[in-house]
DRENTORKOL-3810 file (N, C-alpha, C; in nm, 4 decimals):
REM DRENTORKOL-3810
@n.u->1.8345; n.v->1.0059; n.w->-1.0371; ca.u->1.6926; ca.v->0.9903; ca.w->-1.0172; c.u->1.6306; c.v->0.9137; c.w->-1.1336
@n.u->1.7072; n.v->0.9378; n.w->-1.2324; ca.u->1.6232; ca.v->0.8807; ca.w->-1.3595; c.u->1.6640; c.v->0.7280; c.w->-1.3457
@n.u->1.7834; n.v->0.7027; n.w->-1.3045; ca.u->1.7865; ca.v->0.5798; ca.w->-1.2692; c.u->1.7361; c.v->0.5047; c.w->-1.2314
@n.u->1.6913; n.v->0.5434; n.w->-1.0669; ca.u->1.5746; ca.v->0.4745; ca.w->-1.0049; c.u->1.4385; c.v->0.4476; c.w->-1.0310
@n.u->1.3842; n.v->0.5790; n.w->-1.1177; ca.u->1.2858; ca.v->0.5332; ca.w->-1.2082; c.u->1.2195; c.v->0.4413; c.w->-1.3142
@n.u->1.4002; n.v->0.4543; n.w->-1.3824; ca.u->1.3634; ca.v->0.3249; ca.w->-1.4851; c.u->1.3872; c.v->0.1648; c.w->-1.4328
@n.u->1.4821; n.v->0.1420; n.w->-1.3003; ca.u->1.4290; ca.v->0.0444; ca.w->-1.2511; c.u->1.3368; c.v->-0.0019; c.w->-1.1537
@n.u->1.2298; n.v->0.0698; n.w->-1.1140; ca.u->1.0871; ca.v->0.0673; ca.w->-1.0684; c.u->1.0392; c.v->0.0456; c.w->-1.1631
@n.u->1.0200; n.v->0.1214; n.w->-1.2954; ca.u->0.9362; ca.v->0.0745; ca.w->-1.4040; c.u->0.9907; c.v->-0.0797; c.w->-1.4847
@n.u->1.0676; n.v->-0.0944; n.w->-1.4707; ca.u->1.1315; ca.v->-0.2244; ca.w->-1.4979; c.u->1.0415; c.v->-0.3693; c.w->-1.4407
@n.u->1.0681; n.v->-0.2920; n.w->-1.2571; ca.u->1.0372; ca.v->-0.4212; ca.w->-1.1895; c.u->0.8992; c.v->-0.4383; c.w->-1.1919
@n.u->0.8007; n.v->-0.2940; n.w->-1.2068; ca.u->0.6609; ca.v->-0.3158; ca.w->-1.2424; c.u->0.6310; c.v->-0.4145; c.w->-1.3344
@n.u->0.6877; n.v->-0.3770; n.w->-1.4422; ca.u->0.6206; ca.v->-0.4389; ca.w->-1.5684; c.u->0.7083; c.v->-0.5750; c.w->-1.5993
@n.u->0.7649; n.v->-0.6267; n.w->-1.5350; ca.u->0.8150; ca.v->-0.7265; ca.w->-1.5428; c.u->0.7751; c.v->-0.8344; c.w->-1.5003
@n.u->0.7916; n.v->-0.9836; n.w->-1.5652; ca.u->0.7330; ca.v->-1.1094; ca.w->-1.5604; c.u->0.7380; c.v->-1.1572; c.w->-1.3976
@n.u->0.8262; n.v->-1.1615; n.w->-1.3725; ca.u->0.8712; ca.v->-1.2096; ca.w->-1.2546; c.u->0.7732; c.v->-1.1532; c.w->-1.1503
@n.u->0.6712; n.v->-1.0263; n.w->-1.1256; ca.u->0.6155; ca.v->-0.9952; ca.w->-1.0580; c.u->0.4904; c.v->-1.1266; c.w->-1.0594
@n.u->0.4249; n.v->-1.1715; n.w->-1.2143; ca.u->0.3286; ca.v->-1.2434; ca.w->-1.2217; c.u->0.3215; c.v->-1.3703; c.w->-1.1498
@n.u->0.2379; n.v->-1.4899; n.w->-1.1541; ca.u->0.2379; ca.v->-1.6059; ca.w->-1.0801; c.u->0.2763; c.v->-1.6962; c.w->-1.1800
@n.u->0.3769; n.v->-1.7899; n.w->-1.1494; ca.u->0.3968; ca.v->-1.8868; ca.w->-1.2606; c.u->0.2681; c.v->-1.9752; c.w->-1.2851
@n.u->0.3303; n.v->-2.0711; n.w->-1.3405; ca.u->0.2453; ca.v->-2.1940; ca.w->-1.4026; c.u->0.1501; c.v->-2.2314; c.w->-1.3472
@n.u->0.1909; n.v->-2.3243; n.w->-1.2526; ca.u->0.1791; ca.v->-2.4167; ca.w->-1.1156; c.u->0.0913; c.v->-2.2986; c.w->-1.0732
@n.u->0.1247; n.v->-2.2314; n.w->-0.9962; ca.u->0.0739; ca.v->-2.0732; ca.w->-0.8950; c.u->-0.0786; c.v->-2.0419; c.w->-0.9784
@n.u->-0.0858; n.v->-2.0528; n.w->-1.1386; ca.u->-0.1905; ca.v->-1.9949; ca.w->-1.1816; c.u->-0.3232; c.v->-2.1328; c.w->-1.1850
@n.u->-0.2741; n.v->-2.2083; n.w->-1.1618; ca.u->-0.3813; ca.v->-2.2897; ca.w->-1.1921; c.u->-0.4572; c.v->-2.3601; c.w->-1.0088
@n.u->-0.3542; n.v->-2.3163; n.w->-0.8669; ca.u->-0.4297; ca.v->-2.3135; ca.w->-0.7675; c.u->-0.5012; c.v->-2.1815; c.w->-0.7242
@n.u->-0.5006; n.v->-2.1111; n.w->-0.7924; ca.u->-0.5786; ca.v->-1.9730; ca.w->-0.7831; c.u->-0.7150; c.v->-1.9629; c.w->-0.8002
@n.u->-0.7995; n.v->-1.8879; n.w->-0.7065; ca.u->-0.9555; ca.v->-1.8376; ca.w->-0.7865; c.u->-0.9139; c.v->-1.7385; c.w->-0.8272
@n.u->-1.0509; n.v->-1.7061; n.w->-0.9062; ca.u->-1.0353; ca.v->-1.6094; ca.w->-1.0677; c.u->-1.0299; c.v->-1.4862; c.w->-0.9972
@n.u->-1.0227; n.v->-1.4000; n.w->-0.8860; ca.u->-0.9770; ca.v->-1.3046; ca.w->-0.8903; c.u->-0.8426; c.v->-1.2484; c.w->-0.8874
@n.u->-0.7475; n.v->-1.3391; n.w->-0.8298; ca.u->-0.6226; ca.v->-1.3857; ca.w->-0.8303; c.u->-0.5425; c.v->-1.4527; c.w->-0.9225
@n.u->-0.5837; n.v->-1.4649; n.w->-1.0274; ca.u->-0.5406; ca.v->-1.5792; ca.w->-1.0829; c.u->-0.3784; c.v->-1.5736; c.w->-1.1811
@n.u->-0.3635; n.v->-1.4277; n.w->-1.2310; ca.u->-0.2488; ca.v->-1.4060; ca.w->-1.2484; c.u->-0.1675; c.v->-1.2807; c.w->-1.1507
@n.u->-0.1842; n.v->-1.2941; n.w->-1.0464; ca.u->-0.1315; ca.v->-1.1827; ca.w->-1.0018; c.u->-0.0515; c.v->-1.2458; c.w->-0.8553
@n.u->-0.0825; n.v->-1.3534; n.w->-0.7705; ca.u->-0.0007; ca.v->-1.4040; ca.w->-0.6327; c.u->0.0572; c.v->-1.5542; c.w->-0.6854
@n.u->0.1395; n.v->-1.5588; n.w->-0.5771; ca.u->0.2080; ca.v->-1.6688; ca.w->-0.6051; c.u->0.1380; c.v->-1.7884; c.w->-0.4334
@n.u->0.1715; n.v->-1.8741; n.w->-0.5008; ca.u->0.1041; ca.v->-1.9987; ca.w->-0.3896; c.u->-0.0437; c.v->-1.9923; c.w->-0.3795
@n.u->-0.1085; n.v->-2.0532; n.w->-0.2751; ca.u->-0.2431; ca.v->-2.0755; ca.w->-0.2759; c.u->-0.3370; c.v->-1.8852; c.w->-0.2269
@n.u->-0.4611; n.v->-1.9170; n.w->-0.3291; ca.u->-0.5252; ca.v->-1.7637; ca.w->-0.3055; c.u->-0.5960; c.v->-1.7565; c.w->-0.1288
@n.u->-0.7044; n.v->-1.7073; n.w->-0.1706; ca.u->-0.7628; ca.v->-1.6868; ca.w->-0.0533; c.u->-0.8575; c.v->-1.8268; c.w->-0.0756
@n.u->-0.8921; n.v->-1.9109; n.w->0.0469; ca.u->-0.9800; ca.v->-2.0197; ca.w->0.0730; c.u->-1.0841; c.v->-2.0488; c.w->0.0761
@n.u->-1.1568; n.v->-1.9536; n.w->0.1485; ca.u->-1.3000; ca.v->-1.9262; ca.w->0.1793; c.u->-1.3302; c.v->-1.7651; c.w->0.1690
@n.u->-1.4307; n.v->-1.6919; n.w->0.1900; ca.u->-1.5006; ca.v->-1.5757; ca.w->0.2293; c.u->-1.4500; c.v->-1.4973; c.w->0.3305
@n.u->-1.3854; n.v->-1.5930; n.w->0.4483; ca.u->-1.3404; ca.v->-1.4549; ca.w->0.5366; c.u->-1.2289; c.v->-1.4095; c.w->0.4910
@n.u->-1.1433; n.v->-1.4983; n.w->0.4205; ca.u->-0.9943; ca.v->-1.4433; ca.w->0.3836; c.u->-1.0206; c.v->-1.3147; c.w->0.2836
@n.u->-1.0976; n.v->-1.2903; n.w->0.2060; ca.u->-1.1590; ca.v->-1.1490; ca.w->0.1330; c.u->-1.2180; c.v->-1.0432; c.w->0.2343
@n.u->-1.2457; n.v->-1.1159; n.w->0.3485; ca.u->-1.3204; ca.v->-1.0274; ca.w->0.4911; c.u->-1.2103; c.v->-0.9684; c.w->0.5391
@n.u->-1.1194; n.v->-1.0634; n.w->0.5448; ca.u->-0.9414; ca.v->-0.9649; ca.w->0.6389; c.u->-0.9243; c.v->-0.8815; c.w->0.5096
@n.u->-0.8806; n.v->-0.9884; n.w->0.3963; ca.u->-0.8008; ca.v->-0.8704; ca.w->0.3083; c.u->-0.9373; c.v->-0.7437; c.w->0.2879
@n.u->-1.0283; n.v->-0.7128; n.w->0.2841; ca.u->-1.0811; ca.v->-0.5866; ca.w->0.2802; c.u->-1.0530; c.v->-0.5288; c.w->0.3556
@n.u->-1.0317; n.v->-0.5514; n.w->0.5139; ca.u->-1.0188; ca.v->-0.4996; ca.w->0.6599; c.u->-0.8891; c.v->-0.4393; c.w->0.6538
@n.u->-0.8321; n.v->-0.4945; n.w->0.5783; ca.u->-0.6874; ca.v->-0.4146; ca.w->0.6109; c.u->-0.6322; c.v->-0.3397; c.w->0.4919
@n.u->-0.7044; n.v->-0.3246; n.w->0.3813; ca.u->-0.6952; ca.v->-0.2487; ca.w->0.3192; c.u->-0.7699; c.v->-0.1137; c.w->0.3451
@n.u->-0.8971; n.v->-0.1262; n.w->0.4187; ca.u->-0.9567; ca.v->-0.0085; ca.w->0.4787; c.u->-0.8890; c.v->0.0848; c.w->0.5706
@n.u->-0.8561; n.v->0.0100; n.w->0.6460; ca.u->-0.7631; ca.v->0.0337; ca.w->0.7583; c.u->-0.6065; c.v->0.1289; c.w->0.7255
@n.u->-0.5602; n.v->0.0500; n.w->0.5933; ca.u->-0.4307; ca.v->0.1227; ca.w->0.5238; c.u->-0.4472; c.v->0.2371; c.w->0.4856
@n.u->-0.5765; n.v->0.2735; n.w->0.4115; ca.u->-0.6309; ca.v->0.3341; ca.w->0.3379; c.u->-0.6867; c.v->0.4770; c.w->0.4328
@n.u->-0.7399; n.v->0.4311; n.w->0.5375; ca.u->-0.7731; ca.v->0.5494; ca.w->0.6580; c.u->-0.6130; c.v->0.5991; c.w->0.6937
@n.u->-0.5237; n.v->0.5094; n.w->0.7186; ca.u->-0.4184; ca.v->0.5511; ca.w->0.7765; c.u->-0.3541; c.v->0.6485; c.w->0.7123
@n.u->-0.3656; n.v->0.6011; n.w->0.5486; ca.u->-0.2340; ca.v->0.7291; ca.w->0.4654; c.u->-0.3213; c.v->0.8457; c.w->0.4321
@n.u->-0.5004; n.v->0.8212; n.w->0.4252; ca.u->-0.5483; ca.v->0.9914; ca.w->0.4761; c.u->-0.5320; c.v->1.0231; c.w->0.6179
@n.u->-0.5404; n.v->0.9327; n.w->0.6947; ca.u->-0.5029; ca.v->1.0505; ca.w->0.7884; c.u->-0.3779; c.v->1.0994; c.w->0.8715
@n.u->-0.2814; n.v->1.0332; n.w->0.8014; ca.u->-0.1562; ca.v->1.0957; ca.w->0.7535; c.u->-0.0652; c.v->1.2151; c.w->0.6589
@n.u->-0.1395; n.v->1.1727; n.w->0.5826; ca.u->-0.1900; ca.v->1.2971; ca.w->0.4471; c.u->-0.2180; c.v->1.4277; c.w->0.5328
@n.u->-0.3523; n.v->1.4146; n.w->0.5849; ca.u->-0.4252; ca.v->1.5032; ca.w->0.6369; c.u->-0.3220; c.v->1.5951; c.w->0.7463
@n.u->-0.2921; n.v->1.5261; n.w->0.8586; ca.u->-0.2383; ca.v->1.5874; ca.w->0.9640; c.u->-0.1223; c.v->1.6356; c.w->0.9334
@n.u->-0.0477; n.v->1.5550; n.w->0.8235; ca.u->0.0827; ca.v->1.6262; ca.w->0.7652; c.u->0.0923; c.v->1.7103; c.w->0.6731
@n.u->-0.0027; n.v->1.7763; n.w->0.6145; ca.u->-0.0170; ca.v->1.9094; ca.w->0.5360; c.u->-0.1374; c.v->1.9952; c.w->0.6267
@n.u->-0.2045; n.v->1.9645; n.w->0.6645; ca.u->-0.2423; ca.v->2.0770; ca.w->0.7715; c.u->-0.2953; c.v->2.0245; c.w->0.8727
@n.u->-0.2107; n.v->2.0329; n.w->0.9854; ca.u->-0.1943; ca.v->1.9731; ca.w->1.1049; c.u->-0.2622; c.v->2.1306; c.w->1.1952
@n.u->-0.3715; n.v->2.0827; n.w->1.2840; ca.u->-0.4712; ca.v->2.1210; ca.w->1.3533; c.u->-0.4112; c.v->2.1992; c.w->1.5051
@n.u->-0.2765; n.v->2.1456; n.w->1.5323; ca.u->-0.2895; ca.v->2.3056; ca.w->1.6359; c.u->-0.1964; c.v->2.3978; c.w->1.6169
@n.u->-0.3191; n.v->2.4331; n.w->1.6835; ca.u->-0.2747; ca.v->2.6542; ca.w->1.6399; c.u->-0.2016; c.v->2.6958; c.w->1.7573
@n.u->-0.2170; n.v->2.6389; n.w->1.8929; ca.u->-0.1359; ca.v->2.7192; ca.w->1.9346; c.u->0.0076; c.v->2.7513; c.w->1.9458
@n.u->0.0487; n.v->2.9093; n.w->1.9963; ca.u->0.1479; ca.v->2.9279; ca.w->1.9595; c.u->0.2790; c.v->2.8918; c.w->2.0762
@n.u->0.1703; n.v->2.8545; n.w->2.2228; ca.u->0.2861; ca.v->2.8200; ca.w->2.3026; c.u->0.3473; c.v->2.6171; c.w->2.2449
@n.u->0.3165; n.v->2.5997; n.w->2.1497; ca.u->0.3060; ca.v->2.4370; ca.w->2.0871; c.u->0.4493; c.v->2.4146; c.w->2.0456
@n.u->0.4839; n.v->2.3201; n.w->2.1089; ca.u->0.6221; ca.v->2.2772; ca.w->2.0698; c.u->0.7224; c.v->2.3201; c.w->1.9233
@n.u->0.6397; n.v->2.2902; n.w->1.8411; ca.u->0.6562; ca.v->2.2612; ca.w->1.6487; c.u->0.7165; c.v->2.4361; c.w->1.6414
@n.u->0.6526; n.v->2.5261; n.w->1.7274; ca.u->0.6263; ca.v->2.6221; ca.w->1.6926; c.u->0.7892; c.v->2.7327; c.w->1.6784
@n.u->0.8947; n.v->2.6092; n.w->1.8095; ca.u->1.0113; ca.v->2.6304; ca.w->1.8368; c.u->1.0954; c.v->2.6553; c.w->1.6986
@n.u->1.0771; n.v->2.5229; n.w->1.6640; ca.u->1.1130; ca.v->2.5252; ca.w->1.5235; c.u->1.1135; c.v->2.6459; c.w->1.4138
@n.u->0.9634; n.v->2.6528; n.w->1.3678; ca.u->0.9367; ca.v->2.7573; ca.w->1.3084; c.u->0.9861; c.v->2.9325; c.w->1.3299
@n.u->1.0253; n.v->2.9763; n.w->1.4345; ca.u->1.0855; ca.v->3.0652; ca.w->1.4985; c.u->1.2186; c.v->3.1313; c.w->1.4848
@n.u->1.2924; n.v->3.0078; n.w->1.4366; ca.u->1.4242; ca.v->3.0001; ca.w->1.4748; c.u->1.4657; c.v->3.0236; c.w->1.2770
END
């Protein structure tokens, strides 16, 4: 386990994640060291990327949510087979 840790923290903090040369100078400034190739173009491309970060963001709460306390009670409920046994 410690293994895998220290190469996640590796690949985090490592150069190779950043945008080279070239990459940093077709960038706007919110981007500017962090993607590689051309940023976003205009205004809507910040309109999707918000949209689908909202969207991600609803999904893993309400994933979160239903998977630590998941809403039915009853006891004739499938899940419940499980639990039984």
């Amino acid at each position: 386990m410690k293994k895998y840790i220290f190469i996640a923290l590796q690949l985090t903090s490592s150069k190779c994640l950043l945008a080279c040369e070239a990459c940093k100078k077709q960038q706007s400034n919110p981007f500017t060291e962090i993607t590689h190739g051309r940023g976003p173009e205009n205004s809507w491309d910040y309109l999707v990327v918000a949209i689908m970060v909202l969207i991600t963001l609803y999904v893993l709460f309400a994933s979160l949510k239903y998977l630590l306390r998941p809403a039915e009670r009853n006891r004739a409920h499938i899940k419940n087979i499980i639990f039984q046994q």
